[in-house]
C-alpha positions as CSV (number, residue, x, y, z in Angstrom):
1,X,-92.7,-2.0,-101.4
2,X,-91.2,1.6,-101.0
3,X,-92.8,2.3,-105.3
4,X,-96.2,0.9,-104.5
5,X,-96.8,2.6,-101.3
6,X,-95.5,6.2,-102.9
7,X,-98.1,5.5,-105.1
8,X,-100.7,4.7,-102.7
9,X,-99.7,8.1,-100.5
10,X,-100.1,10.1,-103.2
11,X,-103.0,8.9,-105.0
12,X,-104.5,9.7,-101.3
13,X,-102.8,13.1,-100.7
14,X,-103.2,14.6,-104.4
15,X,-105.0,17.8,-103.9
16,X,-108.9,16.5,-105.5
17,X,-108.7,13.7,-104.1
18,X,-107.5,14.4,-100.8
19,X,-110.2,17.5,-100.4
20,X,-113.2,15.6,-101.7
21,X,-111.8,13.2,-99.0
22,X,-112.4,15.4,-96.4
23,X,-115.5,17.1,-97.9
24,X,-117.2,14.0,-97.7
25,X,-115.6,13.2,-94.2
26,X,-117.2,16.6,-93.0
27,X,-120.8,15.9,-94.6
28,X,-120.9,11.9,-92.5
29,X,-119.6,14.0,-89.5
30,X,-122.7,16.8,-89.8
31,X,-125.1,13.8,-90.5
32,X,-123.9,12.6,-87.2
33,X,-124.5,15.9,-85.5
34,X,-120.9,16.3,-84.9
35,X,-120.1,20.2,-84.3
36,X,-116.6,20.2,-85.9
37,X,-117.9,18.9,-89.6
38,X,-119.5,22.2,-90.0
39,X,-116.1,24.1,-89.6
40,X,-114.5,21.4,-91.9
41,X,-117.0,21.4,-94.2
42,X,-116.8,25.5,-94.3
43,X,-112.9,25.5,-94.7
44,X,-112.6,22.6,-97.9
45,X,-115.2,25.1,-99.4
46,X,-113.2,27.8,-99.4
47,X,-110.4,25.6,-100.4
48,X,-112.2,24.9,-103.7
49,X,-113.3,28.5,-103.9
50,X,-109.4,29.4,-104.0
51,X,-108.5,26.7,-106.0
52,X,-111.0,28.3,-108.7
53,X,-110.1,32.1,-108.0
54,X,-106.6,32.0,-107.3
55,X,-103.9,30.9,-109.4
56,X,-102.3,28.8,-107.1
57,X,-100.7,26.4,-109.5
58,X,-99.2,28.6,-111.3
59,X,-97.9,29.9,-108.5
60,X,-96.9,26.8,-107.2
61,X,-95.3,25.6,-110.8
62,X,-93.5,28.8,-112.1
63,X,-90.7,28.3,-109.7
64,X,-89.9,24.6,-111.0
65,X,-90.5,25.6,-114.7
66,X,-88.3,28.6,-114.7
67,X,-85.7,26.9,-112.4
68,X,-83.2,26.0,-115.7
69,X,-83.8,28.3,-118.8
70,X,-83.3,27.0,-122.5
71,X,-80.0,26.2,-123.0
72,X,-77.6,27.1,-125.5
73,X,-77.2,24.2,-127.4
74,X,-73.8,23.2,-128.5
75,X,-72.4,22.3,-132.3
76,X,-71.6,18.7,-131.0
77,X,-74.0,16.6,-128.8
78,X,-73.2,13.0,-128.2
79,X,-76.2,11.8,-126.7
80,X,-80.1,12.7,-126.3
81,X,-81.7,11.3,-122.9
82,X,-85.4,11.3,-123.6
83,X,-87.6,10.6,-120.2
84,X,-90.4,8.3,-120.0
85,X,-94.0,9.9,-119.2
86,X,-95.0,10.6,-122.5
87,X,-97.0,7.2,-123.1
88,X,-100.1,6.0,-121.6
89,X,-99.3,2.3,-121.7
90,X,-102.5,0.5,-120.4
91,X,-105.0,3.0,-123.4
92,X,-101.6,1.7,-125.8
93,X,-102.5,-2.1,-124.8
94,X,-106.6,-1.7,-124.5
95,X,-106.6,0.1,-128.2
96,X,-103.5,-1.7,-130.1
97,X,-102.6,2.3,-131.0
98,X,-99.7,4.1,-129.4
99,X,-101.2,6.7,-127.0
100,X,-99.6,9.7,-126.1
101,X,-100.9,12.1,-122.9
102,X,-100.0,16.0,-121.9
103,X,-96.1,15.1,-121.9
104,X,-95.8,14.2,-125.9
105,X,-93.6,17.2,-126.4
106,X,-90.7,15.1,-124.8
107,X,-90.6,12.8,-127.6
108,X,-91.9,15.4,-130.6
109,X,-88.6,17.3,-128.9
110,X,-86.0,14.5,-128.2
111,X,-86.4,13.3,-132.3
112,X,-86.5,16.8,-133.3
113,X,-83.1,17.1,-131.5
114,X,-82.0,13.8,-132.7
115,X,-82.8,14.7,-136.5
116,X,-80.6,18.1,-135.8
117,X,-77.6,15.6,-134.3
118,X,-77.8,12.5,-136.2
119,X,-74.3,11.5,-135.1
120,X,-75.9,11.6,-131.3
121,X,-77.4,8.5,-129.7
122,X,-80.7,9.0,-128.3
123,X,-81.3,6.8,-125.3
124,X,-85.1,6.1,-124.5
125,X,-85.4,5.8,-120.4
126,X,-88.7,4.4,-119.4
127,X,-90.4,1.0,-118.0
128,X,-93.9,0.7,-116.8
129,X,-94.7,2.6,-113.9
130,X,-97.6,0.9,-112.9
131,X,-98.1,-0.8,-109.0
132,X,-98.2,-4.3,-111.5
133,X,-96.4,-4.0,-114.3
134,X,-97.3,-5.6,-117.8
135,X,-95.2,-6.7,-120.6
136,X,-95.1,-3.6,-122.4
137,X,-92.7,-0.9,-121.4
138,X,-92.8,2.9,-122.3
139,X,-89.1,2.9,-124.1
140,X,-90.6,-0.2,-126.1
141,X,-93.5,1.5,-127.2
142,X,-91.6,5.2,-128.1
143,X,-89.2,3.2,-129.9
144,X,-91.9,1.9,-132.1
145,X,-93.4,4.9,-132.5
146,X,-90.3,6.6,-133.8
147,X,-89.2,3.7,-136.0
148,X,-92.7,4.2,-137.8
149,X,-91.4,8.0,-138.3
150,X,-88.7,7.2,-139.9
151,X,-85.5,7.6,-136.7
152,X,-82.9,5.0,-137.7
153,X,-83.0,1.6,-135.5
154,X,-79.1,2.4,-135.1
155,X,-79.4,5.8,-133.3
156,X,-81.7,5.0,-130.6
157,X,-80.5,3.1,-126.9
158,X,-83.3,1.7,-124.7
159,X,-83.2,1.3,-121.0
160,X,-86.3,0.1,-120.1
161,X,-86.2,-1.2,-116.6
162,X,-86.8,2.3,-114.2
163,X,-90.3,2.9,-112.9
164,X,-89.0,6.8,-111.3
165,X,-86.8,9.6,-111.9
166,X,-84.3,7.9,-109.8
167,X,-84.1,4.6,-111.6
168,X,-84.2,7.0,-115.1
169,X,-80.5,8.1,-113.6
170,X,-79.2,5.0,-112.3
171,X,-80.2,3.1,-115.4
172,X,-79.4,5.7,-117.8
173,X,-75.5,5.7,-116.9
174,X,-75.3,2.2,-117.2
175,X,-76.1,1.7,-120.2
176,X,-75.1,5.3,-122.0
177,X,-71.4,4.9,-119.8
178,X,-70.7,8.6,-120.6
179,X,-66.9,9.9,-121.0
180,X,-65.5,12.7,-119.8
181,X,-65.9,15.7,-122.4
182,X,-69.0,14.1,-123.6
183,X,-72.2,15.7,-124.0
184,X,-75.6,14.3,-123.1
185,X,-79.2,16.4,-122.8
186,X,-81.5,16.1,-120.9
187,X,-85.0,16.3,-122.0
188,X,-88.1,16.3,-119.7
189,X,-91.2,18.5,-119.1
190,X,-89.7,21.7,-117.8
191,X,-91.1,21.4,-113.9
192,X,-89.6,17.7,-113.8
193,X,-86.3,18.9,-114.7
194,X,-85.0,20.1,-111.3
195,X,-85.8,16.7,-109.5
196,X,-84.3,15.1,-112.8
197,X,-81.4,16.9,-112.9
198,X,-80.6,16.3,-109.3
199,X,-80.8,12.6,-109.8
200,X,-78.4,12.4,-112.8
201,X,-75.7,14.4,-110.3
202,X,-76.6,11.9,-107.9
203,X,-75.3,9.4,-109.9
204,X,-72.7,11.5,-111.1
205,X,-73.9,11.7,-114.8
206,X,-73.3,15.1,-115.9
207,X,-76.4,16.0,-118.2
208,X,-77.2,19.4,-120.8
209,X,-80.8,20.4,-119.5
210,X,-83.0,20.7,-122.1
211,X,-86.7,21.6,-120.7
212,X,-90.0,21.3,-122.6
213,X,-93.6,21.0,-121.8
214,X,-94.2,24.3,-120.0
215,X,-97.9,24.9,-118.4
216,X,-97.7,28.6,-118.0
217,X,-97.5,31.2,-121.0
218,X,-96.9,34.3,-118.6
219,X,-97.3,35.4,-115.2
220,X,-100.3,33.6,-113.1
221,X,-103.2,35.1,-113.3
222,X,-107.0,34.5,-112.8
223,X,-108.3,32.3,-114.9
224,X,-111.6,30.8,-113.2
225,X,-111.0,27.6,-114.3
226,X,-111.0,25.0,-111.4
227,X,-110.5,21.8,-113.1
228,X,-107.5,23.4,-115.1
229,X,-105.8,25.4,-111.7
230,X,-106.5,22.3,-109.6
231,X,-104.5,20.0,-112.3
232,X,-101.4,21.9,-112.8
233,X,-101.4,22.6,-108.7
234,X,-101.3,18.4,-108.8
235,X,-98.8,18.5,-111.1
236,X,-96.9,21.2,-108.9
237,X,-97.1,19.9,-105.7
238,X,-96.6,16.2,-107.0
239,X,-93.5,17.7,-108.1
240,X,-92.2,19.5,-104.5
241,X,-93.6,16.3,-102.5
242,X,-91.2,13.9,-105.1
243,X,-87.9,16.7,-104.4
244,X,-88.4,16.1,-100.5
245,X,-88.7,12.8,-100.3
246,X,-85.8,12.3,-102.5
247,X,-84.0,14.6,-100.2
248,X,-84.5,12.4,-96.9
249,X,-84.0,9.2,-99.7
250,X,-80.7,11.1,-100.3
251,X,-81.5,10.4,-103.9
252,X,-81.1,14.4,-104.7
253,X,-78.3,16.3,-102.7
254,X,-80.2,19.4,-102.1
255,X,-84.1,20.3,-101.8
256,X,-84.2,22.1,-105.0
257,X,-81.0,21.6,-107.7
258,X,-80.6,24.5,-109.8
259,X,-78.3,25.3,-112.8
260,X,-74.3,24.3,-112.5
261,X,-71.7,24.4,-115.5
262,X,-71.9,21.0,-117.1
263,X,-68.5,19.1,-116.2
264,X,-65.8,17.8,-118.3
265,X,-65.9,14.7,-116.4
266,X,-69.3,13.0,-116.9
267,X,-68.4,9.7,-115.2
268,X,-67.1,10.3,-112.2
């Protein structure tokens, strides 16, 4: 009940749609003579207007994607965590072709990694996210997809029951059942990483950040392009809405996890 309706809430609340929302709110108010829709009207306007001339996502993003820097990566790694989002399941099912989105580099980067420690296991966290699930699931799928690559059946785990970040964790450990002195990355788009990575603590599995999939290439700047501002401020904010409500879930133990020395004891 508590997945659907976070989906519901944000579908409603995401930036476009919540503003065209209350565009269209002020233009049935003005046909009604009501004196307020004009002032409502006026201020999503300028909303949209700043959406195009500032660079409010990046602003809002840079902070999450520069939160944990590259790591240094080890000589020994003993397992690859690869987050689902990469995989558009229902275009997958409607075409009979594997479809990637935005997010691919989490896969491209998790086998890369894998092919560089072929002694590490790469688990594959994902199920289907959607309000009514189908039979496919996005670990199912990426497995496929790598298998047709060439990645050994062997190497790969896959935990394909989570539908969040928080089930990604919980899941994760259960079937990985990290030692201490082990070594696990984490790999997920680079602004996902801080919620991520406070799950995984949550849980008390000690995880190797490893972030890809950045949106920005330098400092934010104006770039006149609303579509593109307005998508990477969703992806932003989606981001600082899912770290608050996971704070007062107490699925994350603070608002916004940053970098700690990976432990020697990964299950705690």
């Amino acid at each position: 009940m508590l997945y659907a309706f976070s989906k519901i809430f944000w579908t409603a609340v995401q930036p476009g749609n919540f503003l065209v929302l209350l565009l269209a709110l002020g233009m049935i108010g003005m046909w009604f003579g009501r004196r307020r829709a004009r002032s409502l009207v006026t201020l999503v306007t300028l909303a949209f207007v700043a959406i195009l001339v500032l660079p409010l996502g990046g602003w809002a993003i840079v902070p999450l994607e520069e939160r944990f820097p590259q790591p240094a990566l080890p000589p020994h790694v003993d397992g690859i965590i690869l987050l689902g989002g990469a995989v558009n399941i229902a275009v997958t099912e409607a075409h009979g072709q594997i479809a990637l989105n935005r997010y691919a580099e989490r896969i491209t980067a998790s086998a890369a990694l894998a092919r560089r420690f072929p002694d590490a296991k790469l688990l594959i966290s994902g199920g289907d996210s959607r309000v009514v699930p189908g039979e496919n699931t996005e670990a199912e799928i990426t497995r496929s997809l790598l298998l047709s690559l060439g990645m050994p059946d062997s190497q790969m785990l896959i935990e394909k029951q989570s539908r969040n970040t928080y089930e990604n964790a919980v899941y994760s450990k259960a079937l990985a059942k990290p030692q201490p002195g082990q070594v696990w990355l984490l790999v997920t788009s680079s602004f996902h990483m801080p919620r991520a990575v406070g799950c995984f603590r949550a849980v008390g599995f000690d995880v190797l950040p490893y972030p890809v999939d950045y949106q920005t290439a330098d400092l934010p700047g104006m770039g006149w392009s609303f579509t593109g501002e307005l998508d990477v401020l969703e992806l932003a904010l989606h981001e600082w809405v899912g770290l608050a409500s996971y704070r007062v879930l107490g699925r994350v133990s603070s608002l916004f996890p940053g970098p700690e020395p990976i432990s020697s004891s990964s299950a705690r």
